[in-house]
C-alpha positions as a Markdown table, in Angstrom:
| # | Residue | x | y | z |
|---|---|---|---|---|
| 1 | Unk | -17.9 | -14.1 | 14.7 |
| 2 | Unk | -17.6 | -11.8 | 12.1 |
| 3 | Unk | -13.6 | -10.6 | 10.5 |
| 4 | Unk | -12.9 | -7.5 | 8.3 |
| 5 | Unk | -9.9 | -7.1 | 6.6 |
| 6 | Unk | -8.1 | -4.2 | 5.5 |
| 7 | Unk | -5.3 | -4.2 | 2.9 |
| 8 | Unk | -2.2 | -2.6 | 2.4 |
| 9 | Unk | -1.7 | 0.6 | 1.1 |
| 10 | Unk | -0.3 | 0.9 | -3.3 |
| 11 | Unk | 2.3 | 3.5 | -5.2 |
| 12 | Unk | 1.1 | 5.8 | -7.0 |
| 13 | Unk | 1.6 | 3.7 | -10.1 |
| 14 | Unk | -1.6 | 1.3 | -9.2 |
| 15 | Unk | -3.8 | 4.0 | -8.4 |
| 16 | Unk | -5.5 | 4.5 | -11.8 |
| 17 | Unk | -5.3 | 1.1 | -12.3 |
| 18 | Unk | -8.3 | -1.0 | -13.7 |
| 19 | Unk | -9.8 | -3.2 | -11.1 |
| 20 | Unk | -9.0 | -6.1 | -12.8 |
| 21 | Unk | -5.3 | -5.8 | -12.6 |
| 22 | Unk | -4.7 | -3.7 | -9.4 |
| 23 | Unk | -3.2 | -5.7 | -6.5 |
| 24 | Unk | -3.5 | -3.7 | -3.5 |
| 25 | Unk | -7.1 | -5.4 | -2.5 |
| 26 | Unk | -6.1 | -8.7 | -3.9 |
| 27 | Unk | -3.3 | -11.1 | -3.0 |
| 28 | Unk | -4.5 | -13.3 | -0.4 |
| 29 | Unk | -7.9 | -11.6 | 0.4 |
| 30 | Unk | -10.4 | -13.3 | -1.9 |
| 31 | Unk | -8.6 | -16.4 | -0.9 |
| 32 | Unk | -9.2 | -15.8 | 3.1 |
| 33 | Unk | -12.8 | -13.9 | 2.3 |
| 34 | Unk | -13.6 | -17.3 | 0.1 |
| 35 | Unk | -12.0 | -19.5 | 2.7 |
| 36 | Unk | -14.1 | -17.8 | 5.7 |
| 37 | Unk | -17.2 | -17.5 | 4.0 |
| 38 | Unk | -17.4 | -21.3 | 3.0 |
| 39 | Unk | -16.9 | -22.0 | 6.9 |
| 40 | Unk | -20.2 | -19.3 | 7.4 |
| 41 | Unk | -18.1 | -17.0 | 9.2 |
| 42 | Unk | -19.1 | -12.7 | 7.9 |
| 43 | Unk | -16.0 | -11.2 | 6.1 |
| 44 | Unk | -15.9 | -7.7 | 4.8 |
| 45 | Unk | -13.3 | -6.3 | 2.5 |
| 46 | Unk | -13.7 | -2.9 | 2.0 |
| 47 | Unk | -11.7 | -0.9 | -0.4 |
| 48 | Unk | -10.0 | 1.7 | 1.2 |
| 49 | Unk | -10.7 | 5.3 | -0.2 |
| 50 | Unk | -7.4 | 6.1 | -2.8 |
| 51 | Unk | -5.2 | 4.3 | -0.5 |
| 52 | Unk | -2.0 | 5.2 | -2.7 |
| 53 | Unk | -2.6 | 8.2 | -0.3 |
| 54 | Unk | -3.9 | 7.3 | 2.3 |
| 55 | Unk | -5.7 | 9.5 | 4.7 |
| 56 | Unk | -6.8 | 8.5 | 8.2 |
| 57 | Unk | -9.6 | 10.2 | 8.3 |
| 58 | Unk | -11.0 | 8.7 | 5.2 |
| 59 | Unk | -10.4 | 5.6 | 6.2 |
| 60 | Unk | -12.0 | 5.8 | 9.1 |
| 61 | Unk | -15.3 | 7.3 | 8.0 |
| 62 | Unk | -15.3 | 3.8 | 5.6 |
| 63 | Unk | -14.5 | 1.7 | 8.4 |
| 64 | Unk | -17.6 | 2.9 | 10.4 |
| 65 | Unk | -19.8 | 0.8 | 7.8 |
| 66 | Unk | -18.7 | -2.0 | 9.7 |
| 67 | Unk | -19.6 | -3.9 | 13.1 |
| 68 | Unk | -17.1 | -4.2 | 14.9 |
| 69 | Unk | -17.7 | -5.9 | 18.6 |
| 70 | Unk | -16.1 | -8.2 | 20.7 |
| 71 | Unk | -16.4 | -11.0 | 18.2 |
| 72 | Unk | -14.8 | -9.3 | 15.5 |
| 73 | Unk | -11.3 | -11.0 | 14.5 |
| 74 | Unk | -9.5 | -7.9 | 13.0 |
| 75 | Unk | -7.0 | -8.4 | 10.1 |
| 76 | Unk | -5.1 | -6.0 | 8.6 |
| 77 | Unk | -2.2 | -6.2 | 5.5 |
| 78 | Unk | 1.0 | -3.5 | 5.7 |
| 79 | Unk | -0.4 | 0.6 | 6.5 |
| 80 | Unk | -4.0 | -1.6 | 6.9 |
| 81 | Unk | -1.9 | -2.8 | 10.2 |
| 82 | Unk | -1.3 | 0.7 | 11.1 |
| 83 | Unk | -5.0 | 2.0 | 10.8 |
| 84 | Unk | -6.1 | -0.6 | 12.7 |
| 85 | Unk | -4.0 | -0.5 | 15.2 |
| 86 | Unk | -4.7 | 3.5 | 15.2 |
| 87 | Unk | -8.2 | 2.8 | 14.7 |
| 88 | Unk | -8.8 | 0.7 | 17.9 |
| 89 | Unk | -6.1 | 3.2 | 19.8 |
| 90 | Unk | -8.8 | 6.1 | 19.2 |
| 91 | Unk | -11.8 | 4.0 | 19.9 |
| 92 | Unk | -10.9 | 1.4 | 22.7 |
| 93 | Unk | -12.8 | -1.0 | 21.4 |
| 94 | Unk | -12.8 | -4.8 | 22.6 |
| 95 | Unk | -12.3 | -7.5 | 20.1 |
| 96 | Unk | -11.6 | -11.2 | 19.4 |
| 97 | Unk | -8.0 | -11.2 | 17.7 |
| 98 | Unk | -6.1 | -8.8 | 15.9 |
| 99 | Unk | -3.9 | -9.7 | 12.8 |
| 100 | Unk | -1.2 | -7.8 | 11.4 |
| 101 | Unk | 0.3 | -9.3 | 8.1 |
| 102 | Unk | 3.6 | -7.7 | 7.4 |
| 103 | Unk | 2.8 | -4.8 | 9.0 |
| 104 | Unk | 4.4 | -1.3 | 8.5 |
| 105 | Unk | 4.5 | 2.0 | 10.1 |
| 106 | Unk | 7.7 | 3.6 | 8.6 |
| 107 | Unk | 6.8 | 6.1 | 5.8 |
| 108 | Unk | 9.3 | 6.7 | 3.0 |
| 109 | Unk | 11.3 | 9.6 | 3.3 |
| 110 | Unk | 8.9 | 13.1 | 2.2 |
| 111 | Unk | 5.9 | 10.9 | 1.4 |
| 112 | Unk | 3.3 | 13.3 | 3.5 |
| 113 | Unk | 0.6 | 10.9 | 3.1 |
| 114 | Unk | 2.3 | 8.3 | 5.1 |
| 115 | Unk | 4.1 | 10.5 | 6.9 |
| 116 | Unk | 0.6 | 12.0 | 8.8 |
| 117 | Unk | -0.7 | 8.1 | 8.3 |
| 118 | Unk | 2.1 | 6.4 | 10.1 |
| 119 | Unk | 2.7 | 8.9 | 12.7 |
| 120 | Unk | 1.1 | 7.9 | 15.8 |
| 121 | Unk | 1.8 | 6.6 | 19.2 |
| 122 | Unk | 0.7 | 2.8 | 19.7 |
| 123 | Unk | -1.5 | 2.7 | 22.0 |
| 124 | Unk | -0.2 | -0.3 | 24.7 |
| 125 | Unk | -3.9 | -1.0 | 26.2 |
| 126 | Unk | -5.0 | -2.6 | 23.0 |
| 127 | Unk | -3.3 | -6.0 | 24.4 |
| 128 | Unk | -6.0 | -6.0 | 26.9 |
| 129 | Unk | -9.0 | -5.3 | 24.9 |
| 130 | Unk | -8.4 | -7.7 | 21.8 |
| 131 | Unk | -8.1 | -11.2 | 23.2 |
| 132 | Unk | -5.8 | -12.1 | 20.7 |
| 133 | Unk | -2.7 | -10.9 | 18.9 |
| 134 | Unk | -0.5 | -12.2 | 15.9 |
| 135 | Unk | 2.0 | -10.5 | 13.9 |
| 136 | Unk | 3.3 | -12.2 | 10.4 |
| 137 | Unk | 6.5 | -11.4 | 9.1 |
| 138 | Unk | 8.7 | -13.5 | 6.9 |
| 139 | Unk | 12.3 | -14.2 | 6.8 |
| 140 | Unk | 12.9 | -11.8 | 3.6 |
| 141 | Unk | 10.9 | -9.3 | 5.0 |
| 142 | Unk | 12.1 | -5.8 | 4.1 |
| 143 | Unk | 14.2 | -4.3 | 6.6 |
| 144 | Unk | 11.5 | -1.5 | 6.8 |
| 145 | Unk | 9.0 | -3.9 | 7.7 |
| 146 | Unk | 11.0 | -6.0 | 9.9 |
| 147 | Unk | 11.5 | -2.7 | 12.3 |
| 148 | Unk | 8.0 | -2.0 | 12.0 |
| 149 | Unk | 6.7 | -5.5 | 13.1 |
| 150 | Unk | 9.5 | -4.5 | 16.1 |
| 151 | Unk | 7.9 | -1.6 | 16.5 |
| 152 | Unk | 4.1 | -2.9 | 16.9 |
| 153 | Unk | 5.4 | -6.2 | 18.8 |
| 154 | Unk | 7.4 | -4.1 | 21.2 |
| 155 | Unk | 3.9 | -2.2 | 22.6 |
| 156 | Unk | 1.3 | -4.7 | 21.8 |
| 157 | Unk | 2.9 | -8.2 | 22.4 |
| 158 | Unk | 1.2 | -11.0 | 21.0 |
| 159 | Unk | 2.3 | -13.9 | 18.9 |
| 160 | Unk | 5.2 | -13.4 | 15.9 |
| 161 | Unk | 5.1 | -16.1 | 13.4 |
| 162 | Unk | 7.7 | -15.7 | 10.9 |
| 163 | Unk | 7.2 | -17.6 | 7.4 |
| 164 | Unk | 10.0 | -18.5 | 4.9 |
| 165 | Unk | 10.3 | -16.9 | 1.0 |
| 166 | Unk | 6.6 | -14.8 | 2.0 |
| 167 | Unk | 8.2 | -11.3 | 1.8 |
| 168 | Unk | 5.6 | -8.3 | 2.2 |
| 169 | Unk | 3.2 | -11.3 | 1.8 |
| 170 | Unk | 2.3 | -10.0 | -1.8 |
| 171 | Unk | 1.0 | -12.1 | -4.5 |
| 172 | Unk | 4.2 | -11.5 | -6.4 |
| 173 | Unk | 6.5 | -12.7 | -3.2 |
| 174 | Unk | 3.9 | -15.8 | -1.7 |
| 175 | Unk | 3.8 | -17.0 | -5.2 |
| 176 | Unk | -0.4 | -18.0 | -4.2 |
| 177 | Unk | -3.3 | -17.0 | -3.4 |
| 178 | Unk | -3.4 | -19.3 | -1.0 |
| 179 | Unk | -2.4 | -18.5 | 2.7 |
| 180 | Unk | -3.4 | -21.2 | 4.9 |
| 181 | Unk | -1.6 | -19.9 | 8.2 |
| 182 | Unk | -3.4 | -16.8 | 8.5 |
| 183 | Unk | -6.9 | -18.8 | 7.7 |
| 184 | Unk | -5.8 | -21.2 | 11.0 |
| 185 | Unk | -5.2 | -18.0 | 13.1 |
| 186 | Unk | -8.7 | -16.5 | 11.7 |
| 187 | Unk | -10.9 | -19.4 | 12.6 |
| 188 | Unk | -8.8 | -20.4 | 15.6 |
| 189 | Unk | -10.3 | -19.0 | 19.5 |
């Protein structure tokens, strides 16, 4: 088994930001990447190529670094949801689980980056090539991301676990590193 997680996507404010105080590929992901790796399971993190704008294409040629087979547990944090779920749309690959933490696919009004990024139909086969599916959202979600998790959940199915006080599921809204939920669905078969 193997997992690869991709994060969420930053404003514009974070993108010169110094690696030590960015959050975009932060949050929970060293905790899950030190949590998995302890247990022997593989765990890439890639960072995502200027993901305050992010670009489909771009993230897809990074992606490709990566094995990704029928073992491969999938987990993906807000527009990381939506290029995976694109991702495995275009390519129809089989996998162990998907995981979409807070995901989103609503692009703020004349952001073209997200706009072109967001913009795609869900592809409904996925649910019958990943053998898995779980969506987190939390009961102070943004209303944004509540529809989006609709959105996804409504063509893919799966399993919706809803947290309390976890927000986007942000360092700043979980109040932790720590995110023992989504290490039970990463492990678990």
């Amino acid at each position: 088994m193997n997992c690869i997680v991709i994060h969420g996507c930053p404003s514009d404010e974070e993108k010169g930001m110094d690696p030590k105080t960015r959050t975009y590929d932060k949050h929970w992901i060293p905790w899950i990447k030190k949590e998995l790796l302890s247990r022997g399971i593989k765990i890439d993190a890639p960072l995502m190529p200027e993901p305050w704008k992010p670009d489909y294409d771009a993230y897809k040629e990074e992606f490709a670094k990566y094995e990704v087979n029928e073992d491969t547990v999938l987990i993906g944090h807000s527009c990381g949801c939506a290029f995976l779920v694109r991702w495995l749309g275009e390519t129809k690959r089989r996998i162990r689980k998907l995981v979409l933490v807070a995901p989103w696919k609503i692009p703020d009004e004349g952001d073209e980056f997200r706009e072109k990024f967001y913009t795609y139909p869900i592809d409904g086969t996925i649910r019958s090539r990943a053998k898995t599916i779980v969506m987190f959202t939390a009961d102070n979600e943004e209303e944004e991301g509540k529809r989006s998790l609709e959105i996804f959940h409504d063509v893919l199915g799966g399993r919706v676990i809803e947290l309390k006080g976890m927000g986007h599921y942000t360092l700043n809204d979980m109040g932790t590193e720590a995110f023992p939920e989504l290490l039970k669905e990463a492990i678990s078969t």
